[in-house]
Biopython code that builds the backbone (N, CA, C, O; Angstrom):
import numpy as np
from Bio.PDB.StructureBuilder import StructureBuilder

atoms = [
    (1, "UNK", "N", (88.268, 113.408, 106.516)),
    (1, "UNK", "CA", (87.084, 114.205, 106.679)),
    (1, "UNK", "C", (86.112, 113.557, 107.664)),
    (1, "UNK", "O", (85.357, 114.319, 108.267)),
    (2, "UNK", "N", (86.026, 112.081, 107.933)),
    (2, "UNK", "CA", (85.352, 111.661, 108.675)),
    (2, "UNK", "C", (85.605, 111.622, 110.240)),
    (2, "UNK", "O", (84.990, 112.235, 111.113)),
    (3, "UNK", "N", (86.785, 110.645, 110.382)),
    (3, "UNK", "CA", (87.373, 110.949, 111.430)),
    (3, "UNK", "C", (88.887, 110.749, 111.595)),
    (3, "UNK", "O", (89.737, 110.187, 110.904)),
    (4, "UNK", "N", (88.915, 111.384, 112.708)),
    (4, "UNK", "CA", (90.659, 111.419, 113.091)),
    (4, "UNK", "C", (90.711, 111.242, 114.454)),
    (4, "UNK", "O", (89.886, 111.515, 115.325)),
    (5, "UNK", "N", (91.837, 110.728, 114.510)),
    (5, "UNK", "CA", (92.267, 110.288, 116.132)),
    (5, "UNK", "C", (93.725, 110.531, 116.471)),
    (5, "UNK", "O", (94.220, 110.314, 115.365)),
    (6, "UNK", "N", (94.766, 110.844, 117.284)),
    (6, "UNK", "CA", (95.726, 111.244, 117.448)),
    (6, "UNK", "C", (96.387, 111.116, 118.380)),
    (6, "UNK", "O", (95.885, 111.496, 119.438)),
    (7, "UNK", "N", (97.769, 110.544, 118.419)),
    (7, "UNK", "CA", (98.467, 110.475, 120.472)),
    (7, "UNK", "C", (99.475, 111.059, 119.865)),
    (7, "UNK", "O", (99.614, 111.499, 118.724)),
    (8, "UNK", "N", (100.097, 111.007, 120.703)),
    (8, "UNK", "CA", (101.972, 111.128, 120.366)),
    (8, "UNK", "C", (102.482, 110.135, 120.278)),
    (8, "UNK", "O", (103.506, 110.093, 120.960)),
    (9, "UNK", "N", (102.212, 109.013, 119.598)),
    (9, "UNK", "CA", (102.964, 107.621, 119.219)),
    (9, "UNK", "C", (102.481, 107.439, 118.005)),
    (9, "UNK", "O", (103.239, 107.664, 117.061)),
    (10, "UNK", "N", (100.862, 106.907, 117.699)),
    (10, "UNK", "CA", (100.766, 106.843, 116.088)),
    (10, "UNK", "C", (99.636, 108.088, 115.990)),
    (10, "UNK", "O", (99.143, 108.802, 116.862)),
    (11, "UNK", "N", (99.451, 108.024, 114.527)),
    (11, "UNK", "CA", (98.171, 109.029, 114.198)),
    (11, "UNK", "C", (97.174, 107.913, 113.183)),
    (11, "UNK", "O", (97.653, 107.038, 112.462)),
    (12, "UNK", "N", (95.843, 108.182, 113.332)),
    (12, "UNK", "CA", (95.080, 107.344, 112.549)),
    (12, "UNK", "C", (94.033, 108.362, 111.814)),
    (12, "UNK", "O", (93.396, 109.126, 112.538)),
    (13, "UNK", "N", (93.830, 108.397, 110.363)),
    (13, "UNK", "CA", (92.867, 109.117, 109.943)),
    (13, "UNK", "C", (92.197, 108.345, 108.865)),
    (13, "UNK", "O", (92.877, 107.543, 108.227)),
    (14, "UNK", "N", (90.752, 108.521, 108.552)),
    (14, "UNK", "CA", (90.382, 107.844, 107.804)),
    (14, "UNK", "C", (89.602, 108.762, 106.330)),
    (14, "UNK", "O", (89.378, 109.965, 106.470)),
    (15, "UNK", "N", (89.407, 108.376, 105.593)),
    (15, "UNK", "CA", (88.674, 109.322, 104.865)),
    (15, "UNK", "C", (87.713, 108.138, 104.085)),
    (15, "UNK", "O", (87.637, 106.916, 104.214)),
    (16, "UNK", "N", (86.837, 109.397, 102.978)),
    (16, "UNK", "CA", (85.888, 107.924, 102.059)),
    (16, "UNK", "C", (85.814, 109.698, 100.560)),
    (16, "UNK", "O", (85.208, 109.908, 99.509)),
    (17, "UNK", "N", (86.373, 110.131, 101.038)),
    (17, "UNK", "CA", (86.387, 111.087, 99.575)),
    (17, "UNK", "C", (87.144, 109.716, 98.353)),
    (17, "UNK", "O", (88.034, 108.892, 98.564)),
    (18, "UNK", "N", (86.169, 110.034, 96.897)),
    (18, "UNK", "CA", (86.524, 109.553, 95.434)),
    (18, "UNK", "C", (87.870, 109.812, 94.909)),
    (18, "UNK", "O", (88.610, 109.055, 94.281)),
    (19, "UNK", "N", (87.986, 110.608, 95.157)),
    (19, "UNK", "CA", (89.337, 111.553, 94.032)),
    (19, "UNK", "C", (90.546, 111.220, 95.248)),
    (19, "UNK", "O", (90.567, 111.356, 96.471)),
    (20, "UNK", "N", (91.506, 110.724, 94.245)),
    (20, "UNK", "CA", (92.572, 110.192, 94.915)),
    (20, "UNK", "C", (93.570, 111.733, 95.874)),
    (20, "UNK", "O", (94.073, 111.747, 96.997)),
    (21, "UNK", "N", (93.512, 112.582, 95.034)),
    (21, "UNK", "CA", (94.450, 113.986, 95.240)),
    (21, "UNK", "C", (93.656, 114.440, 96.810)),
    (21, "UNK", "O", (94.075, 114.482, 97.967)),
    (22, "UNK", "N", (92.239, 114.756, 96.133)),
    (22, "UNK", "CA", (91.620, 114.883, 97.696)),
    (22, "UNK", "C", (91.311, 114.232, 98.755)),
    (22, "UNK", "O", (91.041, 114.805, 99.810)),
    (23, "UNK", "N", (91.311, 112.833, 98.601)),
    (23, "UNK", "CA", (91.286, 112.089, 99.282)),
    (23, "UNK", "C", (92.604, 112.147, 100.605)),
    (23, "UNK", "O", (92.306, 112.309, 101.788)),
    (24, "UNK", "N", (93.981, 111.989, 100.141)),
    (24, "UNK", "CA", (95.133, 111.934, 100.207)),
    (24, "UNK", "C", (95.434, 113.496, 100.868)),
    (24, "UNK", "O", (96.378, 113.690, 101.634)),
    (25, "UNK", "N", (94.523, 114.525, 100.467)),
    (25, "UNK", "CA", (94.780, 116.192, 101.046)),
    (25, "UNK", "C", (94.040, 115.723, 102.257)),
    (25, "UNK", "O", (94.769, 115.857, 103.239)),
    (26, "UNK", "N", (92.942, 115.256, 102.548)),
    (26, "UNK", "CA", (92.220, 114.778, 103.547)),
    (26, "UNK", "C", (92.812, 114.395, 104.856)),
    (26, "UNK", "O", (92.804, 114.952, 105.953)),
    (27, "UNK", "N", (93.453, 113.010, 104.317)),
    (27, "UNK", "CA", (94.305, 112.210, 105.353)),
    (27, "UNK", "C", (95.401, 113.109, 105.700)),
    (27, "UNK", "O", (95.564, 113.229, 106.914)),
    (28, "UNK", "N", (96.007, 113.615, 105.131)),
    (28, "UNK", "CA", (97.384, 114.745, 105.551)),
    (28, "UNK", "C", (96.681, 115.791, 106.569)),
    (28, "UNK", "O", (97.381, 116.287, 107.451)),
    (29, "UNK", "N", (95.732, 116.030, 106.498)),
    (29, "UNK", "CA", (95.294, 117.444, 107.101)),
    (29, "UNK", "C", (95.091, 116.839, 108.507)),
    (29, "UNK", "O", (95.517, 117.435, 109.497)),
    (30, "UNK", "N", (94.431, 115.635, 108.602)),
    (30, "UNK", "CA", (93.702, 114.583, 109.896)),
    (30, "UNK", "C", (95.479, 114.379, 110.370)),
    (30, "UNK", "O", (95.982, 115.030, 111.286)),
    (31, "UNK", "N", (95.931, 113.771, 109.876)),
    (31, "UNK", "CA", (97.704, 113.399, 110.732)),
    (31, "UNK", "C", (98.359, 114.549, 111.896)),
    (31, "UNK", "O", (98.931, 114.530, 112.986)),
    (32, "UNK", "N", (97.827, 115.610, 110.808)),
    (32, "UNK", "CA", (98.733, 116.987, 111.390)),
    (32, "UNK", "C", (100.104, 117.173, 110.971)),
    (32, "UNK", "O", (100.676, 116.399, 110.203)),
    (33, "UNK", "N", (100.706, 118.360, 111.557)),
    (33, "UNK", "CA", (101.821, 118.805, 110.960)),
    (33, "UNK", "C", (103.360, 117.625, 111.987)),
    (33, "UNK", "O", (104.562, 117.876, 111.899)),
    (34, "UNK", "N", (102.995, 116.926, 112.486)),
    (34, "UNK", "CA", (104.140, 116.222, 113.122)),
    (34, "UNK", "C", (105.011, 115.212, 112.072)),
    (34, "UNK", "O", (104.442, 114.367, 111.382)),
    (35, "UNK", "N", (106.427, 115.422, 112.057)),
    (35, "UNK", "CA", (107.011, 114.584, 110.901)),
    (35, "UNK", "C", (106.770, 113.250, 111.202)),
    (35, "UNK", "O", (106.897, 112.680, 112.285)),
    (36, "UNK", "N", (106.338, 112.730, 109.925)),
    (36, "UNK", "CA", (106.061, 111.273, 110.116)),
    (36, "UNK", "C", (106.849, 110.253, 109.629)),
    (36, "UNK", "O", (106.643, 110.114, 108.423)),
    (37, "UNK", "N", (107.852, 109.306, 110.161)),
    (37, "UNK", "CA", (109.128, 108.407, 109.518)),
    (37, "UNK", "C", (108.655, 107.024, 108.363)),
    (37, "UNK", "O", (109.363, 106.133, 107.894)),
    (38, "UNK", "N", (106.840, 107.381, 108.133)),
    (38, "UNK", "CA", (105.940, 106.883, 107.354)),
    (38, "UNK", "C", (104.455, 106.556, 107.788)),
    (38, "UNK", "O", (103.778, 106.716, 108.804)),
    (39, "UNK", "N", (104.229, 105.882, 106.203)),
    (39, "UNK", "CA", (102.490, 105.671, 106.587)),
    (39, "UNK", "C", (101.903, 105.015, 106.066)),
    (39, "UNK", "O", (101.883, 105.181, 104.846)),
    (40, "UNK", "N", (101.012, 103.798, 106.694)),
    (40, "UNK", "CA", (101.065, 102.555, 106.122)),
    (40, "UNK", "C", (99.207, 102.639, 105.479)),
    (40, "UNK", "O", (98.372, 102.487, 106.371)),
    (41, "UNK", "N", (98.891, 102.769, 104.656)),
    (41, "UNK", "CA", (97.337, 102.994, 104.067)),
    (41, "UNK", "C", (97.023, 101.752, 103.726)),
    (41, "UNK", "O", (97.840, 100.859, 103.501)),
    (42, "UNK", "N", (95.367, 101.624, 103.660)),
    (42, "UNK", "CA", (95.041, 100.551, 103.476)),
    (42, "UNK", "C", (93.637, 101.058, 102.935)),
    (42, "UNK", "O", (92.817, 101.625, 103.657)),
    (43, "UNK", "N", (93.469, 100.822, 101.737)),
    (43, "UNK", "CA", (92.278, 101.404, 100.475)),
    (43, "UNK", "C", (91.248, 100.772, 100.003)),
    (43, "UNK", "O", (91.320, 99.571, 99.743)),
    (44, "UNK", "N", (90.391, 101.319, 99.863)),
    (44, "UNK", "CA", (89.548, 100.148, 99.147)),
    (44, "UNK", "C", (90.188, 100.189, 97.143)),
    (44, "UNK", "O", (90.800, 101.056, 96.519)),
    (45, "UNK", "N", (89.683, 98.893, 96.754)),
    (45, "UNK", "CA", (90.354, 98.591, 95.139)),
    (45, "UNK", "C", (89.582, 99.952, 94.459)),
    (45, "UNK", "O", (90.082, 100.329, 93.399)),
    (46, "UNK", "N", (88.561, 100.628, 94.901)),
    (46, "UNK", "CA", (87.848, 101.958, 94.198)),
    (46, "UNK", "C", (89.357, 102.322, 93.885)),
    (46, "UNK", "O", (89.834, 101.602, 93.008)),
    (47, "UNK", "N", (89.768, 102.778, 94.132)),
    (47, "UNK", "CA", (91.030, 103.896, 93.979)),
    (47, "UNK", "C", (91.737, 103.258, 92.481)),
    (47, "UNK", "O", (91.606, 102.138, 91.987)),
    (48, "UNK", "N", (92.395, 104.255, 92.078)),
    (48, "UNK", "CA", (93.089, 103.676, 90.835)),
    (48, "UNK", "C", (94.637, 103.987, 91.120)),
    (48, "UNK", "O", (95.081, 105.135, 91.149)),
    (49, "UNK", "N", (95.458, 102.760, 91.339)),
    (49, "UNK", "CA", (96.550, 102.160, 92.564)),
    (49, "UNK", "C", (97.904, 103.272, 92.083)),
    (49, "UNK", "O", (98.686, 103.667, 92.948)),
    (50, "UNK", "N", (98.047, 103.691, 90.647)),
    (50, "UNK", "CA", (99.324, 104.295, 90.131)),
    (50, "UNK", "C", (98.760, 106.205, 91.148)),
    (50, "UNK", "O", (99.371, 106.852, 91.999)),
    (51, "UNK", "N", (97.598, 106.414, 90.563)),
    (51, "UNK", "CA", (97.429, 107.269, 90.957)),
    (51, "UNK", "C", (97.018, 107.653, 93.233)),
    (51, "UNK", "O", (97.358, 108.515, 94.043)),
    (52, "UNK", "N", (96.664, 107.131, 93.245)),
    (52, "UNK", "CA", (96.893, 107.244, 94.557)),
    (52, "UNK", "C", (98.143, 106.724, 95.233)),
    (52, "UNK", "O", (98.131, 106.797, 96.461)),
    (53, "UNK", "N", (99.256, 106.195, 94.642)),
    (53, "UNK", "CA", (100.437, 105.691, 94.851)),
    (53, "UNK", "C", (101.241, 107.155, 94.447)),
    (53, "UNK", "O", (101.972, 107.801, 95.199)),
    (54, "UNK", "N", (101.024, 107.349, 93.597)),
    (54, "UNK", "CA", (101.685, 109.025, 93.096)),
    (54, "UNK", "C", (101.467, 109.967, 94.074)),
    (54, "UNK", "O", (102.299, 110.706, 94.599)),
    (55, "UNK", "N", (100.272, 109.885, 94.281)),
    (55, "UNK", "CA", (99.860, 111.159, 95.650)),
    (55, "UNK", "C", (99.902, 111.082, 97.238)),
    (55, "UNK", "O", (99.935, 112.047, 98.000)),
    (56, "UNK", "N", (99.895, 109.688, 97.591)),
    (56, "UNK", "CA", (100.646, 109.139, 98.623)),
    (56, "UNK", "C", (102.381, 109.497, 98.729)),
    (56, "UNK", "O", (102.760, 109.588, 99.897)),
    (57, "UNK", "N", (103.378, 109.691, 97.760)),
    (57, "UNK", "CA", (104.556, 109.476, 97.494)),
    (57, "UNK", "C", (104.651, 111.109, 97.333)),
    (57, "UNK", "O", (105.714, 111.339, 97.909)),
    (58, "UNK", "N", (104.301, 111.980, 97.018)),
    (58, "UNK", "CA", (104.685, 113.688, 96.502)),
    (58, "UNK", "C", (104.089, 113.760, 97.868)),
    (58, "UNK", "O", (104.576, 114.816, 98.272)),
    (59, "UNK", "N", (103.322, 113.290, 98.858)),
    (59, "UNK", "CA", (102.237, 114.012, 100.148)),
    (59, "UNK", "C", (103.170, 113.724, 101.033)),
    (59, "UNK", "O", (103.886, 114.552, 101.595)),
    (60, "UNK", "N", (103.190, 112.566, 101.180)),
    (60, "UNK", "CA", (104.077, 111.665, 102.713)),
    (60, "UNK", "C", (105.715, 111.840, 102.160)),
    (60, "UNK", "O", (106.604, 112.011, 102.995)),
    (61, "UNK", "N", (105.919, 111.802, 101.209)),
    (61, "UNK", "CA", (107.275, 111.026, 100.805)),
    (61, "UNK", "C", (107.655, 109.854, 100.823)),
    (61, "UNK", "O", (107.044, 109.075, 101.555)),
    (62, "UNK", "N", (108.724, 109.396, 100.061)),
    (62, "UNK", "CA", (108.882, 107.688, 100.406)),
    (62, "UNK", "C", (108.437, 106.726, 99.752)),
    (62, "UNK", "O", (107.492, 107.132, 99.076)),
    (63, "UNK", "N", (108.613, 105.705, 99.603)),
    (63, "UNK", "CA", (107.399, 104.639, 99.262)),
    (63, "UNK", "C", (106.197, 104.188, 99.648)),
    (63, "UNK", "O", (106.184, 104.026, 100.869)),
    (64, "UNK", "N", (105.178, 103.913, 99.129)),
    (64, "UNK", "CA", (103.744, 103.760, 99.433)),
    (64, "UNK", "C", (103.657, 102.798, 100.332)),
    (64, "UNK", "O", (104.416, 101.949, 99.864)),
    (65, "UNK", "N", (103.111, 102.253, 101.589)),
    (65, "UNK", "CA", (103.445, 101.212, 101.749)),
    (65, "UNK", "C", (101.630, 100.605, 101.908)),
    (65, "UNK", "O", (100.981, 101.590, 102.259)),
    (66, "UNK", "N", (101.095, 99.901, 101.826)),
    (66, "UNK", "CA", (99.830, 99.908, 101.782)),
    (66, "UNK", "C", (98.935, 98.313, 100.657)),
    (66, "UNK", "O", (99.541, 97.514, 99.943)),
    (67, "UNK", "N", (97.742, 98.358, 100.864)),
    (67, "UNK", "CA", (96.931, 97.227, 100.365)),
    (67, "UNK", "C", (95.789, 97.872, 99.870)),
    (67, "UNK", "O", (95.599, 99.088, 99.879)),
    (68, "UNK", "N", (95.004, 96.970, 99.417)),
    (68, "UNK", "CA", (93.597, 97.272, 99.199)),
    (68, "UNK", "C", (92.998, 96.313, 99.858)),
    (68, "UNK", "O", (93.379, 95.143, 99.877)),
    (69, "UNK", "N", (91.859, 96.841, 100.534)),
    (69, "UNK", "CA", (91.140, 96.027, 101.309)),
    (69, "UNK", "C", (89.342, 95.752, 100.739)),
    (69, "UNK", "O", (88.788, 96.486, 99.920)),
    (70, "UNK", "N", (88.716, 94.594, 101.374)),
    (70, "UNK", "CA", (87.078, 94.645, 101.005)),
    (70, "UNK", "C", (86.314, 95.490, 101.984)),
    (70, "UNK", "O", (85.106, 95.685, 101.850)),
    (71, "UNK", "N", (87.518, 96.339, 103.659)),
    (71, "UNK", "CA", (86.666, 97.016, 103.779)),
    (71, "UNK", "C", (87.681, 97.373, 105.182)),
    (71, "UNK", "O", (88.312, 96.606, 105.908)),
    (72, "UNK", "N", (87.533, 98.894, 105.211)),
    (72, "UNK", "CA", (88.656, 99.723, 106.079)),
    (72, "UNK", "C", (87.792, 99.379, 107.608)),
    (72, "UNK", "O", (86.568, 99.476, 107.698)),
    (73, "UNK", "N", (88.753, 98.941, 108.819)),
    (73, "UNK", "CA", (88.187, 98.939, 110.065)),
    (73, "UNK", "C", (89.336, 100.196, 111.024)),
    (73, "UNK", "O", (90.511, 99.957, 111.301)),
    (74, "UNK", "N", (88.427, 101.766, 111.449)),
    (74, "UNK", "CA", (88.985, 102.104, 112.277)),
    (74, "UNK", "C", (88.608, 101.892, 113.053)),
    (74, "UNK", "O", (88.820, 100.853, 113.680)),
    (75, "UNK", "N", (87.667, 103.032, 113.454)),
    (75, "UNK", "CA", (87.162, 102.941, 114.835)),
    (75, "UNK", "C", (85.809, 102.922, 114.495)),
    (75, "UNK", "O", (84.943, 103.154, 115.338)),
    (76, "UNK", "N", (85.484, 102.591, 113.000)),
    (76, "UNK", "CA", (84.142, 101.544, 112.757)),
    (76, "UNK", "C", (84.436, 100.923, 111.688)),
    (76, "UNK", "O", (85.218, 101.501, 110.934)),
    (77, "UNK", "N", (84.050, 99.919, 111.386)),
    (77, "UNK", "CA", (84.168, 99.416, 110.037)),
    (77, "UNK", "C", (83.677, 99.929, 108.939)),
    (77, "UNK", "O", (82.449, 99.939, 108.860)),
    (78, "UNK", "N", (84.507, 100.519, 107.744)),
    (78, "UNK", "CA", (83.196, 101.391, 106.898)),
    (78, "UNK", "C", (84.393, 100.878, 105.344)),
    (78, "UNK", "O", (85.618, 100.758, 105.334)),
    (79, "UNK", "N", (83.516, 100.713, 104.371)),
    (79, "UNK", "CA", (83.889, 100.840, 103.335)),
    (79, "UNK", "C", (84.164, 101.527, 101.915)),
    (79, "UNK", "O", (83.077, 102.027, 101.628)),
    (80, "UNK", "N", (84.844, 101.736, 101.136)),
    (80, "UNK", "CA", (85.083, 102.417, 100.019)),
    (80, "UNK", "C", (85.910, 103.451, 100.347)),
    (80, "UNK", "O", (85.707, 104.453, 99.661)),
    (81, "UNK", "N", (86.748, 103.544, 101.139)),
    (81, "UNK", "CA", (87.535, 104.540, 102.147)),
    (81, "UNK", "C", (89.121, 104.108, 101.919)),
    (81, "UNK", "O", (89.605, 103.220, 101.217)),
    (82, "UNK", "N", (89.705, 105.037, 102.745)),
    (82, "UNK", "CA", (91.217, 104.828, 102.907)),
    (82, "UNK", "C", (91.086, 105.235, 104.696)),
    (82, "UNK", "O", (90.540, 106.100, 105.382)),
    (83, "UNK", "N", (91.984, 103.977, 104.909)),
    (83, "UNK", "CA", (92.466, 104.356, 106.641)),
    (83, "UNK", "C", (94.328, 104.200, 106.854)),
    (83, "UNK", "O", (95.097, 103.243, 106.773)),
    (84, "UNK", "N", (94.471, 105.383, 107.096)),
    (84, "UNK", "CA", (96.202, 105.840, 106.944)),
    (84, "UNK", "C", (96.132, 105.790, 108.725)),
    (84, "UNK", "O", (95.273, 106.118, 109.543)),
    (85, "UNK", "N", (97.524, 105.195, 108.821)),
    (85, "UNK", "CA", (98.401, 105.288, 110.142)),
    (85, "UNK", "C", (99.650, 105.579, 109.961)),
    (85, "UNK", "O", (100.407, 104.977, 109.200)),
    (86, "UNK", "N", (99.955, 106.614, 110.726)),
    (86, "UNK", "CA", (100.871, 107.512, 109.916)),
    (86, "UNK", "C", (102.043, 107.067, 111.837)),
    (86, "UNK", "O", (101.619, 106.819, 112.966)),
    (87, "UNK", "N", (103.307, 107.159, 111.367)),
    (87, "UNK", "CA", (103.939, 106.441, 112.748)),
    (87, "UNK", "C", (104.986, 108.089, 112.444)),
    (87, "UNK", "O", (105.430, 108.514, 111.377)),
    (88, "UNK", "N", (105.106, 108.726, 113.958)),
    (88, "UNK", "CA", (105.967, 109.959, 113.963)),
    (88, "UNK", "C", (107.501, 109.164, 113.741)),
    (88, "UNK", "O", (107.769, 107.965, 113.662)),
    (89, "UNK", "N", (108.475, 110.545, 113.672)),
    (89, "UNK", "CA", (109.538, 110.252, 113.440)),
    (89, "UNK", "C", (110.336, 110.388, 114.571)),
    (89, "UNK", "O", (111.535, 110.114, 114.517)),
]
sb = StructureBuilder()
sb.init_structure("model")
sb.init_model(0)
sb.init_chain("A")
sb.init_seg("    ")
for serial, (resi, resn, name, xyz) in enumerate(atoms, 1):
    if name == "N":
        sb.init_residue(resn, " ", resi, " ")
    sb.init_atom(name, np.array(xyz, "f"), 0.0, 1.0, " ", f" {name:<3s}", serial, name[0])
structure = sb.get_structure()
C-alpha cells in the first residue's frame, strides 16, 4: 500500500498494514500478476510468524523464505512493515 517498485528482473513491495492476511493481499497486489520462482520477506517481529508464514505459503506458494527485522530498508527505512522481493520465474 505504501510503495512499489518494479523491472523485469526483481519486484520490490513494501507494506506496514497489522493483519497478516491483508498485509500479504497488499504485497501480492504491489508484485503484480508476473509468475514469481519466489519471495524472500523480511518483517518486523509485530507479525505473529505461524500466521503470516501460512499466508505467505497459500499467496506465493512454496516455502516462506524470510526474517524478522528491527526495521525494513526499501527505498526508505521505515518500520513495523514487511518488505517482499519477489524474483520472476
Amino acid at each position: 500500500m505504501l510503495t512499489s517498485e518494479t523491472s523485469t528482473l526483481i519486484r520490490r513491495a513494501h507494506t506496514s498494514l497489522s493483519d497478516p492476511h491483508q498485509a500479504v493481499a497488499d504485497l501480492a497486489a504491489q508484485l503484480g500478476t508476473v509468475e514469481l520462482a519466489g519471495v524472500v520477506c523480511f518483517c518486523s517481529p509485530k507479525y505473529e510468524p505461524k500466521a503470516l508464514a501460512s499466508t505467505l505459503r497459500s499467496t506465493f506458494g512454496g516455502e516462506p523464505i524470510g526474517c524478522t527485522t528491527a526495521g525494513e530498508i526499501g527505498s526508505q527505512y521505515t518500520q513495523d512493515g514487511i518488505l517482499c522481493v519477489g524474483f520472476p520465474a
